[in-house]
TINU-378787 format. One line per 2 residues: number of its first residue (from 1); their letters; for each residue x, y, z of C-alpha. Coordinates in steps of 0.05 Angstrom, whole numbers, plus 32768, in hexadecimal, padded with zeros to 4 digits. Layout:
<torbas>
NUM = a = X Y Z ~ ...
</torbas>
This chain:
<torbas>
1 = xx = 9369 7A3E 76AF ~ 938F 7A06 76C4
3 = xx = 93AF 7A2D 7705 ~ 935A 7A39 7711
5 = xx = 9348 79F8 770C ~ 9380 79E4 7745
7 = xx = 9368 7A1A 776D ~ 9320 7A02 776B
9 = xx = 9336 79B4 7770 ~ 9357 79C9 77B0
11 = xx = 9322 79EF 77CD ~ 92F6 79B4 77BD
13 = xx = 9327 7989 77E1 ~ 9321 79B4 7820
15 = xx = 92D7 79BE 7823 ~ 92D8 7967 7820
17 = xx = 9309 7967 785C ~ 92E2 799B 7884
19 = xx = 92A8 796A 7879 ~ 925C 798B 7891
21 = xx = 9257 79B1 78CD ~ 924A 798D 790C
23 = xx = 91FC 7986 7924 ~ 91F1 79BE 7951
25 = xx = 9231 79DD 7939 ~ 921B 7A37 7934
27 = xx = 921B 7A4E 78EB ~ 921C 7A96 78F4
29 = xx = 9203 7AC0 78AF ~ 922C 7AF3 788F
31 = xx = 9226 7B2E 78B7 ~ 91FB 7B7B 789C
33 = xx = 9230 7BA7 78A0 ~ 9217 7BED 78BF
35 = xx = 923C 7C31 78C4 ~ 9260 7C29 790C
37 = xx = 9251 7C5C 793A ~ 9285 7C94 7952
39 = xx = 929A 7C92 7998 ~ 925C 7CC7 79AD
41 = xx = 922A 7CA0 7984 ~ 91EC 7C93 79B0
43 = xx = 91E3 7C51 797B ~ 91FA 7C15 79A1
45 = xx = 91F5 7BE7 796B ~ 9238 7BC2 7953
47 = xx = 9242 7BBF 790F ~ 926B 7B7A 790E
49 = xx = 9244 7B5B 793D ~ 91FA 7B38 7938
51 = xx = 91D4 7B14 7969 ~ 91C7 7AC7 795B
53 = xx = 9183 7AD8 796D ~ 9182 7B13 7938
55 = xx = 917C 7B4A 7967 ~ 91B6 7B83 7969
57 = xx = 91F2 7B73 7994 ~ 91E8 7BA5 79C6
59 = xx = 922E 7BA3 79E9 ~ 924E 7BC9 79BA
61 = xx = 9281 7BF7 79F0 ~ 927E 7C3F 79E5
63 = xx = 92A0 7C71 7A0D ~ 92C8 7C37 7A38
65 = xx = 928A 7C11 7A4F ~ 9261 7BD1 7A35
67 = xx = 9222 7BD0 7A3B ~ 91FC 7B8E 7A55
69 = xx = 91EC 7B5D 7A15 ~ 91B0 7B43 7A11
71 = xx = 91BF 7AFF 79E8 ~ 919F 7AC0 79EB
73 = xx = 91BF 7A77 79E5 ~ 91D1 7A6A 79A8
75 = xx = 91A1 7A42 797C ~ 91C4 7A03 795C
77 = xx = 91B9 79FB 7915 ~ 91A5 79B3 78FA
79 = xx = 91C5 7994 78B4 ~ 918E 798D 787F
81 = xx = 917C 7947 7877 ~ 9190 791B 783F
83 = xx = 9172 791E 7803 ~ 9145 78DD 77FC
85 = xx = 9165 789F 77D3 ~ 9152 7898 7787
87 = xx = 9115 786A 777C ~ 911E 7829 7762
89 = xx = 9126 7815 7716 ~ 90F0 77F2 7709
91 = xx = 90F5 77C9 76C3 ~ 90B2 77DC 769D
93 = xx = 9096 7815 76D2 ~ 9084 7866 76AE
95 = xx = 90AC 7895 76CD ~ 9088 78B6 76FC
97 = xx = 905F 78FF 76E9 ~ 905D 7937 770B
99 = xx = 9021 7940 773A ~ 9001 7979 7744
101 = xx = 8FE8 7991 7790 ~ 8FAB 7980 778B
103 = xx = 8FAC 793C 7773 ~ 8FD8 7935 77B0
105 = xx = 8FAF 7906 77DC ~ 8F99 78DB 77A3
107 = xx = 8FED 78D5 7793 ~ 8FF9 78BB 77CC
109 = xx = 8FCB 7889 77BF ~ 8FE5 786D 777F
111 = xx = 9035 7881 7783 ~ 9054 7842 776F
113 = xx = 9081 7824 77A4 ~ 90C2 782E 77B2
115 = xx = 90A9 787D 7796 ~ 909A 78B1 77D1
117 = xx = 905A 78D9 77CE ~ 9065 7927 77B4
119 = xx = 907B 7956 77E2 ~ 9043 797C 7800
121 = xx = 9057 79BB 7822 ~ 9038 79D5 7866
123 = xx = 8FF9 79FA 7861 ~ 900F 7A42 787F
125 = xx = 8FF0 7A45 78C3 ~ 8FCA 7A84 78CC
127 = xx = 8FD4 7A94 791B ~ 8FB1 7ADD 7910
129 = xx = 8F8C 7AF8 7956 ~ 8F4E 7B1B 795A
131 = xx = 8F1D 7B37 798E ~ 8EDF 7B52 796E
133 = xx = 8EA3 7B56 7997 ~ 8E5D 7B3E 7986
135 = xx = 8E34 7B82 795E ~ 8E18 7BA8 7999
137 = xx = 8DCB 7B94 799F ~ 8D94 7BC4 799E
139 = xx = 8D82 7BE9 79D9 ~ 8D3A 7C04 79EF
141 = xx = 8D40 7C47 7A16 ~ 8D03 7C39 7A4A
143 = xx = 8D3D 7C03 7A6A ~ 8D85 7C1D 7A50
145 = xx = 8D7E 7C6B 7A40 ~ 8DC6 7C7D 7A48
147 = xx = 8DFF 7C63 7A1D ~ 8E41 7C6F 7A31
149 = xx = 8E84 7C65 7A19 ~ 8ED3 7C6A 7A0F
151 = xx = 8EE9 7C9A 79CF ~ 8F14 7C72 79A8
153 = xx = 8F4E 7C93 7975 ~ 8F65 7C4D 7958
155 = xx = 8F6B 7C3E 790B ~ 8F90 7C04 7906
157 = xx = 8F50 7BDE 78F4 ~ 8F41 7C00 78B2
159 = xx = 8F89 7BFA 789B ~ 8F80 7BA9 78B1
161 = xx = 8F45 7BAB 7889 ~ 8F65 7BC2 7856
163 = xx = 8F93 7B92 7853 ~ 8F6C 7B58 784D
165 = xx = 8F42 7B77 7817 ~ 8F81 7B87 77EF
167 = xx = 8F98 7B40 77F0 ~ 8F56 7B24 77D7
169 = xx = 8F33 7B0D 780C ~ 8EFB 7B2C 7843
171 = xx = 8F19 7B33 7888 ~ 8EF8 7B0E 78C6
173 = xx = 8EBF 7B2F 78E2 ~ 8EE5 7B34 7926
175 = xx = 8F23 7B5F 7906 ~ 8EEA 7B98 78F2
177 = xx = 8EE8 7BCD 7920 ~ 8EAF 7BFD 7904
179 = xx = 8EC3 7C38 7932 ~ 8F11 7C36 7917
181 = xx = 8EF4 7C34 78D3 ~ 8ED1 7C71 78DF
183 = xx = 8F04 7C93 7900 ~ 8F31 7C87 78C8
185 = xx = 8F1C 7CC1 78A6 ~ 8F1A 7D0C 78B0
187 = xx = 8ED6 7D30 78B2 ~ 8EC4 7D79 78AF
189 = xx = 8EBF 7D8A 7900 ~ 8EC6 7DD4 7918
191 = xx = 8F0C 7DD4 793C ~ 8F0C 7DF6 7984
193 = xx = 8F26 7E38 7992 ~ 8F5D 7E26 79C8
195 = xx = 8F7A 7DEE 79F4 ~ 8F4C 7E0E 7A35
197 = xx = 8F19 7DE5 7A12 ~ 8F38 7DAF 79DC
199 = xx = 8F02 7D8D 79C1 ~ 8EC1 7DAF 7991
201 = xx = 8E86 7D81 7994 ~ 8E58 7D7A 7955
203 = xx = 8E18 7D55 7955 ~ 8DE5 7D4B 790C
205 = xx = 8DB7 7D14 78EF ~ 8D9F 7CF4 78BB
207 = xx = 8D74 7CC5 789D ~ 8D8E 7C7F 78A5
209 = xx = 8D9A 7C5E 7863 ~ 8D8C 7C16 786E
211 = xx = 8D55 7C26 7896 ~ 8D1A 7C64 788E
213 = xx = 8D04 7C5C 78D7 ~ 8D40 7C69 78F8
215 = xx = 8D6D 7CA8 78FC ~ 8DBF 7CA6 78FD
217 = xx = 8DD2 7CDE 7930 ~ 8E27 7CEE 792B
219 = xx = 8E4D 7D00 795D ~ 8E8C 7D23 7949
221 = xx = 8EC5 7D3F 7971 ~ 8F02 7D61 795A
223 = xx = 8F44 7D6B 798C ~ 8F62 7DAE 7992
225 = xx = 8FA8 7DA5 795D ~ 8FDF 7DC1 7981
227 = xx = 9013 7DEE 795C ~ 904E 7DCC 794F
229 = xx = 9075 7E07 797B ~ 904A 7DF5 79C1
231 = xx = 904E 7DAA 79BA ~ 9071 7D82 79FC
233 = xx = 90B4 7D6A 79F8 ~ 90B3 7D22 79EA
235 = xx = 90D6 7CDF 7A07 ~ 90CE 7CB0 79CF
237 = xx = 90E2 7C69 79D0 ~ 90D9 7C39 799C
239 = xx = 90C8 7BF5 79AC ~ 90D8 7BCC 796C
241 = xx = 90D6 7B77 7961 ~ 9118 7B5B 7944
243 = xx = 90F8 7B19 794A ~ 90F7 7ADC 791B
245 = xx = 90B0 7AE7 790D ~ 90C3 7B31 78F4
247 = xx = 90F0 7B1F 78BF ~ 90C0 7B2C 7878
249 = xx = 90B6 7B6E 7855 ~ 907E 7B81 7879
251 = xx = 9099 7B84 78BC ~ 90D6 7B94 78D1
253 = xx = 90EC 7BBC 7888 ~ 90AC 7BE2 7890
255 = xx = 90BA 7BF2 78DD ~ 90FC 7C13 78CA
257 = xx = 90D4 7C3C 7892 ~ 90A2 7C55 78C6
259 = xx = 90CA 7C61 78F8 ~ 9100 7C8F 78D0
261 = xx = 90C5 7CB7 78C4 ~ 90B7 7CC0 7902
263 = xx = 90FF 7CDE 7913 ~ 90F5 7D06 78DE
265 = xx = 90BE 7D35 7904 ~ 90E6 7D40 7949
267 = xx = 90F1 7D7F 7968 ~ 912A 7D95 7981
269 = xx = 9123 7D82 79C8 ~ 910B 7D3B 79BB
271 = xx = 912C 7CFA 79D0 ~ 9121 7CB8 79AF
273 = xx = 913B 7C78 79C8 ~ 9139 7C2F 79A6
275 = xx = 9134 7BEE 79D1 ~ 9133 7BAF 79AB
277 = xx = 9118 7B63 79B4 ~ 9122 7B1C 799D
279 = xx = 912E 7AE7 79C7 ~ 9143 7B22 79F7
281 = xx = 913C 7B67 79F5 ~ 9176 7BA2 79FD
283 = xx = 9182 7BEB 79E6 ~ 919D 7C05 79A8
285 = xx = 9191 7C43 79AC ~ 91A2 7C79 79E5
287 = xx = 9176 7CAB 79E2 ~ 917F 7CE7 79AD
289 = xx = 9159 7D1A 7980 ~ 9189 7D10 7945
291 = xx = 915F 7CF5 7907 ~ 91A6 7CD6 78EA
293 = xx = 91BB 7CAF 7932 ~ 9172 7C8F 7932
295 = xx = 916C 7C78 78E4 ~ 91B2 7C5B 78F5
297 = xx = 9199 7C33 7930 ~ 915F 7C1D 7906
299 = xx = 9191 7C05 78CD ~ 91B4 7BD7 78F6
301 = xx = 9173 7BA8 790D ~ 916D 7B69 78F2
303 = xx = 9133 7B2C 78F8 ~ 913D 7AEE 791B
305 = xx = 912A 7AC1 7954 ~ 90F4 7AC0 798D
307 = xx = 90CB 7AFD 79A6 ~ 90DA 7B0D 79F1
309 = xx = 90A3 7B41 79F1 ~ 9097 7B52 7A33
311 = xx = 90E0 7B5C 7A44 ~ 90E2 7B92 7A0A
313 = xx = 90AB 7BB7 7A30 ~ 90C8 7BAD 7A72
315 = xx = 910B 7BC5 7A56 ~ 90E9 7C02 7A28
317 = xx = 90C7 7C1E 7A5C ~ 90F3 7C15 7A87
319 = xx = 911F 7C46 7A57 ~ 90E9 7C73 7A4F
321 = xx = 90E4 7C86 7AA1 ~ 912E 7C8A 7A9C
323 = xx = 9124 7CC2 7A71 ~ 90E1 7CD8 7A89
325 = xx = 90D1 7D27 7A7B ~ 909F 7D3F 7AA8
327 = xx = 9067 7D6A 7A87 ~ 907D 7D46 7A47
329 = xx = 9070 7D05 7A18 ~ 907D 7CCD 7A35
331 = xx = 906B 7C95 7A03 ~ 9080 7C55 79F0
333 = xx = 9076 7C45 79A2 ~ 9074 7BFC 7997
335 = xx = 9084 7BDB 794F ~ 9073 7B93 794D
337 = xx = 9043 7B5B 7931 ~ 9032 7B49 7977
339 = xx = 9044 7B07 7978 ~ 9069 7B01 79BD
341 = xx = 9081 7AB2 79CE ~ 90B8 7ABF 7A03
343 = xx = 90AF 7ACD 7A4F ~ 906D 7AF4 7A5A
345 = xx = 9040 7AEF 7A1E ~ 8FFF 7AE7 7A37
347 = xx = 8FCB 7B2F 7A25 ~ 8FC1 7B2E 7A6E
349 = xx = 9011 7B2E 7A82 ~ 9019 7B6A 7A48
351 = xx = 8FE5 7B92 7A60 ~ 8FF6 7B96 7AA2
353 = xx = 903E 7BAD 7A95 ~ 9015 7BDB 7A70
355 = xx = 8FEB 7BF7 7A9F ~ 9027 7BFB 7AD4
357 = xx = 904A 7C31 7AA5 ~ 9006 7C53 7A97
359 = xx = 9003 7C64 7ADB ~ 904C 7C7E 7ADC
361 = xx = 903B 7CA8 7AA8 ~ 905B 7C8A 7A6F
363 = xx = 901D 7C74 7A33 ~ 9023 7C42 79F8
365 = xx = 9015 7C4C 79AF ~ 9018 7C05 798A
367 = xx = 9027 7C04 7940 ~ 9016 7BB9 791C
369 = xx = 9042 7B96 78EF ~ 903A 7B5A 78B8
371 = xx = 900A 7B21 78B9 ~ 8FFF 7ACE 78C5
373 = xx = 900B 7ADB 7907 ~ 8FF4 7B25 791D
375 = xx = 8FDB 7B24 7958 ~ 8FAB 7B6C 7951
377 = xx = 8F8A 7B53 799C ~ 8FC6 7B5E 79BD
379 = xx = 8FD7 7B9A 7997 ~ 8F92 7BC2 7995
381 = xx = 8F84 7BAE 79E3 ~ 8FC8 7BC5 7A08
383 = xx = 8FCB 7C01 79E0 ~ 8F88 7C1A 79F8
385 = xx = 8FA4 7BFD 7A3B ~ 8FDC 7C2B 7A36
387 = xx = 8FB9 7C72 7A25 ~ 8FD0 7C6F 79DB
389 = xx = 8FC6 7C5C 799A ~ 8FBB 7C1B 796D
391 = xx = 8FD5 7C1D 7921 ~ 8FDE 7BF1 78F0
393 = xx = 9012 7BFD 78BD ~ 900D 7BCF 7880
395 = xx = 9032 7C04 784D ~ 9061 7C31 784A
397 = xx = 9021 7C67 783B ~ 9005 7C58 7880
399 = xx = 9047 7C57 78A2 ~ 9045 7CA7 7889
401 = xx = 8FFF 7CAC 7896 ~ 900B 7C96 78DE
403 = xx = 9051 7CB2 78F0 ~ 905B 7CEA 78C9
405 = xx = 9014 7D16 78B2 ~ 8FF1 7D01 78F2
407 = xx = 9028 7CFF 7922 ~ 9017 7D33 794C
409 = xx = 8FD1 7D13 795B ~ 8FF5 7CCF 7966
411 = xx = 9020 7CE5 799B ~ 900D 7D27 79B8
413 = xx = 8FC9 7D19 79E3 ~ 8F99 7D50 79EC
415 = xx = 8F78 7D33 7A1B ~ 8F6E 7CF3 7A3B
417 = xx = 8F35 7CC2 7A67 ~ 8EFD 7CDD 7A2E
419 = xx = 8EBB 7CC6 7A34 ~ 8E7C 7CCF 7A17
421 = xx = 8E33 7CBF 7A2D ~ 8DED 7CCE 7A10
423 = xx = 8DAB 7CCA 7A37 ~ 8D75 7CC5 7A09
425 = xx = 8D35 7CDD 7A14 ~ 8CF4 7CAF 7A15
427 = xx = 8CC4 7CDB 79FF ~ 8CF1 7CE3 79B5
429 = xx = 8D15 7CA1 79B4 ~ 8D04 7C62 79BE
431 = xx = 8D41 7C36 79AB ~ 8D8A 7C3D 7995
433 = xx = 8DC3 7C18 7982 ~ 8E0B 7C38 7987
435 = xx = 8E30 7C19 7941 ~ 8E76 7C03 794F
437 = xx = 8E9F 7C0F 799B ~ 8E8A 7BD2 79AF
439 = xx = 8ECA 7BC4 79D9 ~ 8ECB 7C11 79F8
441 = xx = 8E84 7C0C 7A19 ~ 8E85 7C1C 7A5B
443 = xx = 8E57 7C15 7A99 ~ 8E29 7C57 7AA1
445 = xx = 8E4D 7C63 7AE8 ~ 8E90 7C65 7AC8
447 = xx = 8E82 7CA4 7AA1 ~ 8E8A 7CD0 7AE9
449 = xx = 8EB4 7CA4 7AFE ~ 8F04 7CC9 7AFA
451 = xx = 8F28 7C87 7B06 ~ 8F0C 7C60 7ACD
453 = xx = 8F40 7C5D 7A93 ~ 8F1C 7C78 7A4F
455 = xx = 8F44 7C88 7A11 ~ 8F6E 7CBE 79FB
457 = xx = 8F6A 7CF1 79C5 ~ 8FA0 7D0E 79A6
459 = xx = 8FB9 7D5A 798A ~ 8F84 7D5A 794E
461 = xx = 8F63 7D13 794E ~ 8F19 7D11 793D
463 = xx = 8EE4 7CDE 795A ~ 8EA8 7CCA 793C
465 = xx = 8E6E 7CA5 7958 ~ 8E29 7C94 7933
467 = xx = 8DEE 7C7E 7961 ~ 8DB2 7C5B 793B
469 = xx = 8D6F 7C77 795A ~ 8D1F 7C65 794D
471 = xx = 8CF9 7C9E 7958 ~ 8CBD 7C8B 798C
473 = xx = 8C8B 7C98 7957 ~ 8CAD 7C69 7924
475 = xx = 8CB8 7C18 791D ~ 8CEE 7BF9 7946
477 = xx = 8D17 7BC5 7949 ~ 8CF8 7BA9 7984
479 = xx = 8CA1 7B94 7991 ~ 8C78 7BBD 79BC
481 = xx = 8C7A 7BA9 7A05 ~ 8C3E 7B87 7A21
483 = xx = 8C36 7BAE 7A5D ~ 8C2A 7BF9 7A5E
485 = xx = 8C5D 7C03 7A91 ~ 8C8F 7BE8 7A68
487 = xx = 8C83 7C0C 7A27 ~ 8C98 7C54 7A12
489 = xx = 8C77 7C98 7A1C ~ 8C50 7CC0 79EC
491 = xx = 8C7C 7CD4 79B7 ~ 8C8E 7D22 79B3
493 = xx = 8C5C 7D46 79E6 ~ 8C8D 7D82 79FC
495 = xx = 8CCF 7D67 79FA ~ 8D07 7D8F 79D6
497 = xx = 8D3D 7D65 79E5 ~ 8D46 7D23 79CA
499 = xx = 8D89 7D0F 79E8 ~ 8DBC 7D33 7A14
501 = xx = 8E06 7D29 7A06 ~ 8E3E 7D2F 7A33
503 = xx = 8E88 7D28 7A24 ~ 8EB9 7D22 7A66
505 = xx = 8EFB 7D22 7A5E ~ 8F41 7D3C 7A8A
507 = xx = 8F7F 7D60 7A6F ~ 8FC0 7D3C 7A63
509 = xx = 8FDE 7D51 7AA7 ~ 8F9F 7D4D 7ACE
511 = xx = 8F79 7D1E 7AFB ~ 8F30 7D45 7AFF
513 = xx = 8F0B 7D3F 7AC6 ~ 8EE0 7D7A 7AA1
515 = xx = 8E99 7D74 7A7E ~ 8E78 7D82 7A41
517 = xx = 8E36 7D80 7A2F ~ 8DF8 7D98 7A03
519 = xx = 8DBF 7D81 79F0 ~ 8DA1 7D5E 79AA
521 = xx = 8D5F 7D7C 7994 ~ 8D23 7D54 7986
523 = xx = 8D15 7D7E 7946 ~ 8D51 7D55 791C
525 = xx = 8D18 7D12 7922 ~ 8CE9 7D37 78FC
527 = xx = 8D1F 7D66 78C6 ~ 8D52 7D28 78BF
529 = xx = 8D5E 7D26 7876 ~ 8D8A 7CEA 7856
531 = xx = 8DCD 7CF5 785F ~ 8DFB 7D20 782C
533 = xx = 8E46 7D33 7831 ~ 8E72 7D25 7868
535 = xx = 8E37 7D04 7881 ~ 8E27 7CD6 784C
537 = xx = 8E69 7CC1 784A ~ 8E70 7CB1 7892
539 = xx = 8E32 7C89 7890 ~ 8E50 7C61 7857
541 = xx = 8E91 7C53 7880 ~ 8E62 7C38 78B5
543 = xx = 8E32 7C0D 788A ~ 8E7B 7BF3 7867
545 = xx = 8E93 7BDF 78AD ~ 8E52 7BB8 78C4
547 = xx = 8E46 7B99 7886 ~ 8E8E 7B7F 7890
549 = xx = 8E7A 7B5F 78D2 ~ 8E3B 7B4A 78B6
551 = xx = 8E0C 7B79 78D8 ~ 8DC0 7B61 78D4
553 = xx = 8DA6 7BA4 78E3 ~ 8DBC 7BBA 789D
555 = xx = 8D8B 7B8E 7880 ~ 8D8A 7B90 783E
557 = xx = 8DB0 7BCF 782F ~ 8DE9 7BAC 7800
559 = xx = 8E30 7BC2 77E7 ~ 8E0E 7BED 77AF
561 = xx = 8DF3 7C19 77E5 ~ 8E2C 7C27 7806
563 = xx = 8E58 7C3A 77D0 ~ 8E1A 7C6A 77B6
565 = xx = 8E13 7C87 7800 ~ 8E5F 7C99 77F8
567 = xx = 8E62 7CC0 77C0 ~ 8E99 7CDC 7798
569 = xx = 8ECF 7CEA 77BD ~ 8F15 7D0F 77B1
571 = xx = 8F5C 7D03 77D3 ~ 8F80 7CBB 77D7
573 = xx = 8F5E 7CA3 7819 ~ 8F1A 7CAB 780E
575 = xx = 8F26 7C9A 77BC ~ 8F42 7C5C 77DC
577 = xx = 8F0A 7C3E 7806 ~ 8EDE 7C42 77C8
579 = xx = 8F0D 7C19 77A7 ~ 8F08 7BE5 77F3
581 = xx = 8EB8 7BEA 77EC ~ 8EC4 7BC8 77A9
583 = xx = 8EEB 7B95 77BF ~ 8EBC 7B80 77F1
585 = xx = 8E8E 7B83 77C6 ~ 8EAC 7B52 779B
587 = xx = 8EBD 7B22 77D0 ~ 8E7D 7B25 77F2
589 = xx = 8E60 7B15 77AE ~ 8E32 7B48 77AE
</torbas>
């Protein structure tokens, strides 16, 4: 004991004599120790050697050569402050009780002097970024009978959603993306026979719920899925943020997750690569196919420091037409929260980096990360810039969702530049309103139009699209014109055709695109039934969505509706969103 004691006096002593590090003196943290690559390892991390800005130190030599680091200046660290010198004694003054935070502002009021006011910590500054568009209006055929728009595949809206809900509270109306809600789910489609033609279309209708005048006509369309034996080759690179703004459970710990599943499911001739970025961006990964070189490179990252985003494109895609495989996939998969604060940052710098690479034939999926500071604009916008995908992955149930049972359809495309338009006929119609897509609408001359961008669909993805219609014989949204010229024809006469719908769309390697079309019969006005099954439940996925963004074309079709128009349902997904119309429910208070 007494030998301890000397030994702890004198390390005591030293500590004194040291004295407190310097102001801007570098404290680096104990280091993660990692399994250290052999000298063939395509894993250029360092496994005794971190970044100060968190990201891997990407000079580790291998095979005789250093590669370039990408470091930035070291950051100093500051000395915490003092603590605050006792208040004074004085003779006949209470102690002083504890005060609660609310009582805060009324404390600082009445502290007695010489006593500070409580501590009172930051409010948590919620820097979340949205774009939702206003609900599309109503639209009378006699002046706008052809719709026309962009398919879109994304989902990361529903698992957003989801999110928010789950955490107690009802998201903003501009993070609810009705169309991504729908296309959450599978639906009962006819598949098509062959690639020659990779997309079935099915058309039906129904009854509108919320409203007896009006008919709900779907649109579905199912891709072609694509044995695993005749998939391309692909050239994967991840993308992923080591930045400060990463390091929490739901980021960067959840990226690693998803994206060792996602080595899991190569093929044999597959190559992944990883580039990294912080305050800088470098490589970490050469590229590979082995499951056990990738999960190591994805070990070794660590959180910290700023986000040079648009360097870490620059630099993956830059890696990915290094290792470009023509007549393959080409694809960049991005893992970040989007919040990009070093060199180019603004959506418009992103996207054209973006669009560059489209063009050179390597696409973008996005997957989104965390919250406070997501920023799902950026995310959702320069994905569907770069011909890919948008997901958001806020569990490690969505990360296999995503990456693992649908990763064929997130990165094998089918088919790309898909577009659908519907002319409507006056003599059957006489308004409609397309629900959700509101940022994929596209000018009627685009639709022929082979150099307008439209999305992508990939190797088994369904779309699903639900136009609201009045029937010209039934009450609108809208008053009768004054003037005859301006008002609609005689309902029915001979017409046997109330809409025709085309689908255009080219093949991965092709720049001509092929059509599709058939038309809708006028009969489903007068047979439509209310909806049951697959299309009940799609129905109540829409009403869910609109109600969330406070549609007023719902009326007063409330919560109770739409969890009766869903029905029972069986499997964890569907089981689930019951469980999210309840929590709406209960936060909408109704």
């Amino acid at each position: 004991m007494t030998r301890y004691k000397q030994f702890l006096s004198t390390a005591v002593a030293l500590a004194l004599i040291a004295g407190p590090a310097a102001p801007g003196a570098s404290r680096t943290p104990p280091l993660k120790k990692h399994p250290v690559p052999d000298n063939d390892s395509p894993v250029r991390c360092n496994a005794d050697r971190m970044d100060g800005d968190g990201a891997i130190a990407v000079s580790a030599q291998r095979r005789g050569q250093t590669s370039p680091r990408y470091a930035p200046p070291p950051y100093p660290v500051m000395a915490p402050p003092p603590p605050p010198p006792p208040p004074p004694v004085v003779v006949g003054m209470p102690a002083p009780q504890p005060v609660t935070t609310g009582a805060i502002s009324e404390a600082r009021k009445i502290a007695p002097p010489g006593y500070p006011p409580p501590y009172t910590p930051p409010p948590t500054e919620n820097r979340e970024r949205y774009e939702g568009k206003d609900i599309a209006s109503i639209k009378a055929v006699a002046q706008e009978p052809v719709s026309t728009f962009s398919v879109d595949v994304d989902t990361g809206s529903y698992a957003n959603v989801r999110r928010f809900l789950t955490q107690g509270q009802l998201p903003p109306a501009s993070a609810v993306r009705t169309e991504e809600l729908i296309n959450y789910f599978r639906y009962d489609y006819a598949a098509p026979k062959d690639r020659s033609k990779p997309f079935s279309l099915t058309t039906d209708m129904a009854v509108t719920p919320w409203n007896n005048d009006t008919r709900l006509l779907r649109i579905g369309i199912k891709g072609f899925d694509v044995p695993a034996s005749e998939r391309p080759v692909a050239n994967l690179v991840f993308l992923v943020d080591v930045s400060g703004s990463m390091n929490s459970q739901d980021k960067l710990p959840l990226v690693k997750s998803a994206l060792s599943m996602l080595a899991d499911r190569l093929g044999s001739k597959d190559k992944v690569s990883i580039v990294v970025y912080a305050g800088a961006a470098g490589i970490v990964l050469d590229p590979t196919n082995k499951a056990g070189y990738i999960k190591q490179a994805l070990d070794c990252l660590e959180a910290g420091g700023s986000t040079a985003g648009g360097q870490g494109m620059e630099l993956a895609y830059a890696t990915a037409k290094a290792n470009f495989i023509k007549g393959g996939v080409n694809r960049v998969i991005m893992a970040t929260d989007g919040d990009f604060n070093v060199g180019i940052s603004s959506n418009d710098g992103i996207e054209a980096i973006v669009k560059k690479n489209r063009e050179a034939g390597v696409t973008l999926t996005t997957l989104g990360f965390g919250q406070g500071n997501y920023n799902e604009a950026m995310m959702e916008r320069v994905a569907d810039v770069g011909n890919g995908n948008y997901s958001y992955i806020d569990s490690a149930i969505e990360a296999q969702k995503v990456l693992d049972e649908e990763m064929a359809a997130t990165i094998f495309t089918i088919a790309k530049d898909v577009k659908i338009q519907i002319e409507f006929n006056p003599q059957a119609v006489k308004e409609y309103r397309l629900i959700g897509y509101e940022n994929r609408l596209l000018a009627e001359e685009d639709f022929d139009n082979d150099k307008v961008d439209a999305g992508d669909i990939g190797s088994g993805h369904q779309v699903t699209a639900l136009y609201e219609v009045v029937p010209t014989n039934a009450k609108g949204w809208m008053p009768d014109r004054r003037y005859a010229e301006n008002r609609v024809l005689e309902p029915w006469g001979q017409a046997s055709e109330m809409a025709w719908l085309k689908l255009r769309y080219k093949l991965p390697d092709g720049d001509t695109s092929m059509l599709i079309e058939q038309p809708v019969p006028v009969s489903w006005l007068r047979t439509a039934k209310a909806p049951t099954g697959d299309m009940a439940f799609v129905t109540a996925v829409a009403a869910y969505g609109q109600k969330l963004r406070g549609d007023k074309y719902l009326g007063d079709f409330g919560w109770t509706g739409v969890r009766s128009l869903a029905g029972d349902q069986r499997g964890y997904v569907r089981e689930e969103f019951l469980k999210l119309v309840g929590l709406a429910a209960s936060k909408s208070g109704s």
